[in-house]
MMTF fields as JSON, N, C-alpha, C and O atoms, coordinates in Angstrom:
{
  "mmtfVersion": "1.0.0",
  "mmtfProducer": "UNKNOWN",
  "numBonds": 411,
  "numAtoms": 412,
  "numGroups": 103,
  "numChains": 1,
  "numModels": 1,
  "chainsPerModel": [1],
  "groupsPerChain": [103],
  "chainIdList": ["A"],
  "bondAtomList": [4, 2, 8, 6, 12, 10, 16, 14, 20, 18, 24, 22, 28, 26, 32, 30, 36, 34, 40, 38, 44, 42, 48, 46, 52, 50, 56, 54, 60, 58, 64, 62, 68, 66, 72, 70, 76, 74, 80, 78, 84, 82, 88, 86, 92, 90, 96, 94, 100, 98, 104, 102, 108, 106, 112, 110, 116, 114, 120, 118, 124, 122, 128, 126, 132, 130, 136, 134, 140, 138, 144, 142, 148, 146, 152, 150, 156, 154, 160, 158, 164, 162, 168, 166, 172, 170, 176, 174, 180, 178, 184, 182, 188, 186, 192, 190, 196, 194, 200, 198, 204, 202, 208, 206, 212, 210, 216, 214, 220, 218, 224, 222, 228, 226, 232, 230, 236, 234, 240, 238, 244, 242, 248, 246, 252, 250, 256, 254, 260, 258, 264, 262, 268, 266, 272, 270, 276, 274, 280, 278, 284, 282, 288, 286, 292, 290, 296, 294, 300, 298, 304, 302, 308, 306, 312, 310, 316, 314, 320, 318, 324, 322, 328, 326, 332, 330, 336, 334, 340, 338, 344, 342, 348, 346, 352, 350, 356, 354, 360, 358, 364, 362, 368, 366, 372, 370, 376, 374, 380, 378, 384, 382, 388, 386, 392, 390, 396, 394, 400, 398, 404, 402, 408, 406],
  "bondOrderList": [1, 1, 1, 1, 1, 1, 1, 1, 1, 1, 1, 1, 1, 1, 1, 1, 1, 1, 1, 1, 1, 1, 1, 1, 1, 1, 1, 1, 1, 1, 1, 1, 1, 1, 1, 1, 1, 1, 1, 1, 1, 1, 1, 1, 1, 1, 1, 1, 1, 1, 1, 1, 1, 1, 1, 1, 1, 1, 1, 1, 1, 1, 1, 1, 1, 1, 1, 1, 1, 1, 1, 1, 1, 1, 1, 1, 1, 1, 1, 1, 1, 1, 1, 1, 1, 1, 1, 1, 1, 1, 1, 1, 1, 1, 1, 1, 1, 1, 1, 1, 1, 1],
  "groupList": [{"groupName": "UNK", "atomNameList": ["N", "CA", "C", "O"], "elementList": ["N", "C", "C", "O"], "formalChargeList": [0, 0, 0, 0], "bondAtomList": [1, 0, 2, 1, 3, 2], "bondOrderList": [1, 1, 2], "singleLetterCode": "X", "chemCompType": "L-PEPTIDE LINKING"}],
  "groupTypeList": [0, 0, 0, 0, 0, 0, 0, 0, 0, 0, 0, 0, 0, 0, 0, 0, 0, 0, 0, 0, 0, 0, 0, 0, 0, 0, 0, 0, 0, 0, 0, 0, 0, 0, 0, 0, 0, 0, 0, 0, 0, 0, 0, 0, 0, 0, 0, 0, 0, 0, 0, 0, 0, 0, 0, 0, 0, 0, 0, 0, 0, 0, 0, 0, 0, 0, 0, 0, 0, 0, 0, 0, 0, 0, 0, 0, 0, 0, 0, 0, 0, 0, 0, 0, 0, 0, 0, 0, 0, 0, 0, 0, 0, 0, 0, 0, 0, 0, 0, 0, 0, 0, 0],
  "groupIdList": [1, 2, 3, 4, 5, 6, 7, 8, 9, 10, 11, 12, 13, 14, 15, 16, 17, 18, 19, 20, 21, 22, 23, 24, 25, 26, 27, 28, 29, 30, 31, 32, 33, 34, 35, 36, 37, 38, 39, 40, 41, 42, 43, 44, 45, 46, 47, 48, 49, 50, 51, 52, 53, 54, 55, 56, 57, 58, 59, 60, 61, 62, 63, 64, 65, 66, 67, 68, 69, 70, 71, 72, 73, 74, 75, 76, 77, 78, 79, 80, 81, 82, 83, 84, 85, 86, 87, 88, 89, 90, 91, 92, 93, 94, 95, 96, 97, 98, 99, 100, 101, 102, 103],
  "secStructList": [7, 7, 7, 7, 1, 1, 4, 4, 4, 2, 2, 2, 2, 2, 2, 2, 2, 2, 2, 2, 2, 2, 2, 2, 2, 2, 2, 2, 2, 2, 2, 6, 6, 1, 6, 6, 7, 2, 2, 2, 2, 2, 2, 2, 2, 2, 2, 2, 2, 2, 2, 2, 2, 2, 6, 2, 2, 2, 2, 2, 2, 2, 2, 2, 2, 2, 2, 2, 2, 2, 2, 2, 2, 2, 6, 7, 2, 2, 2, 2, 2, 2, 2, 2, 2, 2, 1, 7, 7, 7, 7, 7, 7, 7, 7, 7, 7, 7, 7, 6, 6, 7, 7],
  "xCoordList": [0.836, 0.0, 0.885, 2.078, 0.257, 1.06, 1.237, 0.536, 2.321, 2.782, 1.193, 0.3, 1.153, -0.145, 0.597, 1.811, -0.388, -0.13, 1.591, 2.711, 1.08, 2.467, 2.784, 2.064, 4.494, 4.712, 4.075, 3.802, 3.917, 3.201, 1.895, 1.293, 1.018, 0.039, -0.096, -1.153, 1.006, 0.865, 0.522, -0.109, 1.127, 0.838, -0.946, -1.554, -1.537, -2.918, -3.177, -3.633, -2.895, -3.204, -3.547, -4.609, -2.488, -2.167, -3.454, -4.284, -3.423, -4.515, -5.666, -6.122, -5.874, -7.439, -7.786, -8.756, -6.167, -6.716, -7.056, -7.774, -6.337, -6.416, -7.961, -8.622, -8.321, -9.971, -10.952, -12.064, -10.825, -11.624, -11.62, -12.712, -10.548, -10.621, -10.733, -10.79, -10.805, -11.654, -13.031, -13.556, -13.503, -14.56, -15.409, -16.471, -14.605, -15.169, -15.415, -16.437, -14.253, -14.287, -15.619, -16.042, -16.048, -17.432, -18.426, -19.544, -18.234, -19.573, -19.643, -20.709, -19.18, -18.845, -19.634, -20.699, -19.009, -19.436, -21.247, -21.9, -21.975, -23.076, -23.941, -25.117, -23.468, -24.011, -24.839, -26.001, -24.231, -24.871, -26.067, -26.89, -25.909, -27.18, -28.559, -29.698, -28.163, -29.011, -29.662, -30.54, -29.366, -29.979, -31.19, -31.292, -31.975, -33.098, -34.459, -35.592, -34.054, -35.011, -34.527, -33.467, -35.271, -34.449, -35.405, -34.782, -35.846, -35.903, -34.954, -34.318, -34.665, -33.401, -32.284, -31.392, -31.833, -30.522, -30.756, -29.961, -31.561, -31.345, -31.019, -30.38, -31.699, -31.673, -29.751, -28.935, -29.385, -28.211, -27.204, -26.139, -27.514, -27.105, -26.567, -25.437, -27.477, -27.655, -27.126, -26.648, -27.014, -26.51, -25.067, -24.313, -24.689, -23.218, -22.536, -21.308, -23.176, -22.52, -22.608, -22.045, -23.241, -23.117, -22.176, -21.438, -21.842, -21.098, -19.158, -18.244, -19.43, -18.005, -18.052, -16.922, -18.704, -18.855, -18.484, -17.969, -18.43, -18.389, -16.824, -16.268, -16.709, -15.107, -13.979, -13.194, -14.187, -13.036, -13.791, -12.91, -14.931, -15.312, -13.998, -13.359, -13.739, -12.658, -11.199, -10.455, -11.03, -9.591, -9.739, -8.918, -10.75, -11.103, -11.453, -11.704, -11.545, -11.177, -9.879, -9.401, -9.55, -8.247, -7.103, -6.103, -7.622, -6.346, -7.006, -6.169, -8.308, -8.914, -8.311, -7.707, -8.249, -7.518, -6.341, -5.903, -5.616, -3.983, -3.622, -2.598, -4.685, -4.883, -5.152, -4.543, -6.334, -6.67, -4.966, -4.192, -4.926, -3.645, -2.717, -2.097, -2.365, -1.173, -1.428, -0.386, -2.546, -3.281, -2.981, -1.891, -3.745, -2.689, -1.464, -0.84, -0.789, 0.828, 1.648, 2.641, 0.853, 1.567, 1.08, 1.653, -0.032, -0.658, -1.372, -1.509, -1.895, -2.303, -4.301, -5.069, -4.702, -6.114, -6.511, -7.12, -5.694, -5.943, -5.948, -7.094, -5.151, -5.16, -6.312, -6.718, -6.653, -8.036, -8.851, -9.172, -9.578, -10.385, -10.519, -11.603, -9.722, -9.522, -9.812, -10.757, -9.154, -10.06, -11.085, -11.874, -11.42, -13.136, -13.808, -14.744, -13.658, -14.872, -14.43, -15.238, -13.43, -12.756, -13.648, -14.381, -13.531, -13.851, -15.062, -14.675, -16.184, -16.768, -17.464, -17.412, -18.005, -18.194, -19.809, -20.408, -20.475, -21.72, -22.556, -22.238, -23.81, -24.4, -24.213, -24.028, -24.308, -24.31, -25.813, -26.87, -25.197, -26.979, -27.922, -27.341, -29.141, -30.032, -29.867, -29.311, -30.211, -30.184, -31.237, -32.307, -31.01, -32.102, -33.397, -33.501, -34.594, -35.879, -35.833, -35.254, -36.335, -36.574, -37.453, -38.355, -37.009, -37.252, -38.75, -38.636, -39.88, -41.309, -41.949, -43.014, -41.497, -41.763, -41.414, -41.624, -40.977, -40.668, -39.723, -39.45, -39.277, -38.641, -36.737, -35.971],
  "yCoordList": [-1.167, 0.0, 1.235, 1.113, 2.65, 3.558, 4.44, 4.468, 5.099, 6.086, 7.147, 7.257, 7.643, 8.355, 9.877, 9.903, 11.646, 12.781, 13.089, 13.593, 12.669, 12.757, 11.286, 10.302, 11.544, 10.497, 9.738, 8.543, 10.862, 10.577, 10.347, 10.276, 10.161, 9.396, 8.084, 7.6, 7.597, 6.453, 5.099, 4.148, 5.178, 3.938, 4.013, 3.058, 4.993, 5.141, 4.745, 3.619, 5.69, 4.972, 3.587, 3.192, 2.693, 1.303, 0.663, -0.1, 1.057, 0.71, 0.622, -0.253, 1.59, 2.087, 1.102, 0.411, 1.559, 0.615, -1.495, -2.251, -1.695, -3.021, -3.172, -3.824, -2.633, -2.433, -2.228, -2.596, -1.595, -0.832, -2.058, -2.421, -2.706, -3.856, -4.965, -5.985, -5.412, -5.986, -6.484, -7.559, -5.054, -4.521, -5.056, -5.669, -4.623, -4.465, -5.818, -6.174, -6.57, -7.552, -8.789, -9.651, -8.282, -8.556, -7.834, -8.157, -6.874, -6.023, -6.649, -7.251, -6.73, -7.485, -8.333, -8.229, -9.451, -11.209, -11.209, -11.415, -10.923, -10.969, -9.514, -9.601, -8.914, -7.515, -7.842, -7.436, -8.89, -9.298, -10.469, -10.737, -11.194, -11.53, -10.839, -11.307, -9.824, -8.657, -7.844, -7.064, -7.872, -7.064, -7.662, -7.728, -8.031, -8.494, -7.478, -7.473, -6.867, -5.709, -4.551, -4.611, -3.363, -2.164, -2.352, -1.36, -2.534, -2.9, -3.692, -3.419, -4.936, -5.521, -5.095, -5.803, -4.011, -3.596, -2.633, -2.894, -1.72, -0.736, -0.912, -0.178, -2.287, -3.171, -3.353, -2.88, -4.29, -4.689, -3.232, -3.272, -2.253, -0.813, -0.626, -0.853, -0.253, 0.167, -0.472, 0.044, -2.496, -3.101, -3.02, -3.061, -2.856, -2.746, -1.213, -1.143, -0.229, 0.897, 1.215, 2.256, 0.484, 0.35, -0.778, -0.294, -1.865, -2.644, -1.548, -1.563, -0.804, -0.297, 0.736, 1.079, 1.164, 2.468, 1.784, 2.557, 0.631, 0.099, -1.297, -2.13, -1.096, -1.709, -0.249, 0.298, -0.004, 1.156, 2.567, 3.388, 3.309, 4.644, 5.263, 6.098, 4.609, 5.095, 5.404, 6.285, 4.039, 4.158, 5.424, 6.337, 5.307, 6.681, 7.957, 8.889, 8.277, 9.482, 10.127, 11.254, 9.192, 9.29, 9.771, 10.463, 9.121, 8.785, 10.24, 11.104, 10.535, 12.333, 12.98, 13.877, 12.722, 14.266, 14.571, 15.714, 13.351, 13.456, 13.956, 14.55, 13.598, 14.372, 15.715, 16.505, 15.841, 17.16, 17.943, 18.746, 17.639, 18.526, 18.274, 19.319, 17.511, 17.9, 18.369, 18.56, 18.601, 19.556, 20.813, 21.287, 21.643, 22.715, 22.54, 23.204, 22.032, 22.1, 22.503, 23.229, 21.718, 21.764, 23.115, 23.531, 23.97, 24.678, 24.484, 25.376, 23.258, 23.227, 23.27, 22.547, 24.074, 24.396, 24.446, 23.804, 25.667, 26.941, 25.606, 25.287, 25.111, 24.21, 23.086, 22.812, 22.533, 22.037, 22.471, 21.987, 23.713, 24.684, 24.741, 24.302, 25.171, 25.28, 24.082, 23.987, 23.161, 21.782, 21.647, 21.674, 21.482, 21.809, 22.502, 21.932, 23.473, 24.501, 24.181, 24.415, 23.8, 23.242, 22.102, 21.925, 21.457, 19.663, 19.406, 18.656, 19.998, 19.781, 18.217, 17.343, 18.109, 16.296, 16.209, 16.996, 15.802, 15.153, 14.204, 13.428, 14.656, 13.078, 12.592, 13.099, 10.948, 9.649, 10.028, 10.586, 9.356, 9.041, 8.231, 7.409, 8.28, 7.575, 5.986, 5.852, 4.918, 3.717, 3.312, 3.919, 2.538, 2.023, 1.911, 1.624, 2.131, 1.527, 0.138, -0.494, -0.37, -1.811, -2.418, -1.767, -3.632, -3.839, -5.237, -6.391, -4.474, -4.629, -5.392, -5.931, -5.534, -6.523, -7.853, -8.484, -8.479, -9.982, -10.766, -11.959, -9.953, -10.801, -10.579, -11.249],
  "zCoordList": [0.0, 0.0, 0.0, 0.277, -0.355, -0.704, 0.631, 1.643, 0.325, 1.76, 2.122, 1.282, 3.136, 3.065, 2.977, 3.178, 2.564, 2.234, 3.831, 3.752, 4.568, 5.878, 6.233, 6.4, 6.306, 7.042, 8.467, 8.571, 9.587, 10.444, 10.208, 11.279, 9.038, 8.807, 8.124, 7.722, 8.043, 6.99, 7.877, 7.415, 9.452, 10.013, 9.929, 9.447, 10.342, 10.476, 9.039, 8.839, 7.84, 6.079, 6.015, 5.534, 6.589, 6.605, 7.386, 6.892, 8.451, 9.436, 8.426, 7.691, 8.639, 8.101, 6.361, 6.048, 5.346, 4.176, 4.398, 3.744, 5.344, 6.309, 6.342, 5.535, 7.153, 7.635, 6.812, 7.192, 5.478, 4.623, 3.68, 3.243, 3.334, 1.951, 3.079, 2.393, 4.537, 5.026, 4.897, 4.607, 5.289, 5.339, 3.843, 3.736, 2.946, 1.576, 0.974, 0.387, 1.22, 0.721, 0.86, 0.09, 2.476, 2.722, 2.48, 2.881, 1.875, 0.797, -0.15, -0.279, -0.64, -2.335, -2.611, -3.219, -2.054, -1.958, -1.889, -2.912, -0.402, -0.053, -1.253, -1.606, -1.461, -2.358, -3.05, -3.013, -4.042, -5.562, -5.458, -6.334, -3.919, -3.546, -2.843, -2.82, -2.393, -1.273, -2.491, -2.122, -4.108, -4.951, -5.754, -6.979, -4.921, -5.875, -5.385, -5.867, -4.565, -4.519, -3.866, -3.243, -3.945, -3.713, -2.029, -1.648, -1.412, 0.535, 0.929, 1.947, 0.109, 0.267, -0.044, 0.424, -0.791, -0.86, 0.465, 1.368, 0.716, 1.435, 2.784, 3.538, 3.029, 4.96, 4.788, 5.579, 3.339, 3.294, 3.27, 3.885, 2.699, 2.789, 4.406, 4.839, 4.962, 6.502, 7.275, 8.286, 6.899, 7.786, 7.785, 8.757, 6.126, 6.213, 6.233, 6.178, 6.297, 7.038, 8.471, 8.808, 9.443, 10.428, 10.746, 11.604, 10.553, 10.425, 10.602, 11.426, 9.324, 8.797, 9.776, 10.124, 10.17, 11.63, 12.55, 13.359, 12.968, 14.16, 13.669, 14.384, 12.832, 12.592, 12.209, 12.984, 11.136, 10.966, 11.361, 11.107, 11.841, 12.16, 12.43, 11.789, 13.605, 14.217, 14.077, 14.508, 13.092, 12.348, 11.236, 11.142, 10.556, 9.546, 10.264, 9.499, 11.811, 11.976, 12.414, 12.281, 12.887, 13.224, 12.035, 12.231, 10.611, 9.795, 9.135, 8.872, 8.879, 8.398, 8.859, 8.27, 10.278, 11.167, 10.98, 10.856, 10.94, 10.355, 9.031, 8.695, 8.304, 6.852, 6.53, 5.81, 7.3, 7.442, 8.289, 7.766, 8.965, 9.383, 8.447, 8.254, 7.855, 7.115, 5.696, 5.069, 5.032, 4.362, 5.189, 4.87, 6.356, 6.431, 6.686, 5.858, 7.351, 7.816, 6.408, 6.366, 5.023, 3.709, 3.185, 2.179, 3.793, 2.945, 1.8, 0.963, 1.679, 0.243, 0.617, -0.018, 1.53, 1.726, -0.111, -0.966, 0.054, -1.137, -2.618, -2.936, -3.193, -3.482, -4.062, -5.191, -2.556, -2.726, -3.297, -4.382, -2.681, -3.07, -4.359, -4.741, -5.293, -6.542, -7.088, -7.871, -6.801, -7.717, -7.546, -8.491, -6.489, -5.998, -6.746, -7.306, -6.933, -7.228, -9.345, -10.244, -9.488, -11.306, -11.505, -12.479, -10.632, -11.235, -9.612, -8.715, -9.519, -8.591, -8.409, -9.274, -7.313, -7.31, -7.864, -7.131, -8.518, -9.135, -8.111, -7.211, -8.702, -7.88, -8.994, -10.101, -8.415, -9.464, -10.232, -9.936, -11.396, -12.369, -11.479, -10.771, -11.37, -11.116, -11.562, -12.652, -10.982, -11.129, -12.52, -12.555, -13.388, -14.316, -13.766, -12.573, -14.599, -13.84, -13.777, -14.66, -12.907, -12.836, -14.356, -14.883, -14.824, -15.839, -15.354, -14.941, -15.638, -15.071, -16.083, -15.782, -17.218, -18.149, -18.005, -19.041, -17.14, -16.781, -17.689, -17.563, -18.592, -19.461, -19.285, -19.978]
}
């Protein structure tokens, strides 16, 4: 895995990417069965972000804050900002309609 933005954040980086492709790796698997209806994705939704709140929450605030500080320590606020407001973030497209024709 890669160094994180500070040295003094990378043990936390490590941590946290540990936990997250953990984590994920059990999203994945069960996912593609939990999608046969949108009440069933949403229970499977909820169950697994509470799940990841209650395994890495904590490792992911920890490893933000270290980020966030060394974002200022580097000065690069100003930086951010500018991509931000260049290349701003989108919502996703809407999901397909469900295909109600049975075929």
């Amino acid at each position: 895995m890669s160094q994180s933005l500070s040295e003094e954040c990378t043990p936390l980086k490590r941590d946290y990417d540990s936990c997250f492709n953990a984590w994920f790796e059990g999203y994945l698997e069960p996912a593609v069965s939990a999608s046969a209806n949108a009440e069933q994705r949403t229970k499977f939704a909820q169950q697994k972000a509470a799940e990841f709140e209650s395994s890495c929450g904590k490792i992911w605030q920890e490893y933000r804050q270290c980020i966030q500080k060394a974002v200022k320590d580097k000065d690069l606020g100003a930086l951010l900002d500018q991509a931000r407001s260049e290349n701003p973030l989108k919502d996703p497209p809407p999901p397909p309609p469900a295909n109600s024709s049975g075929s």
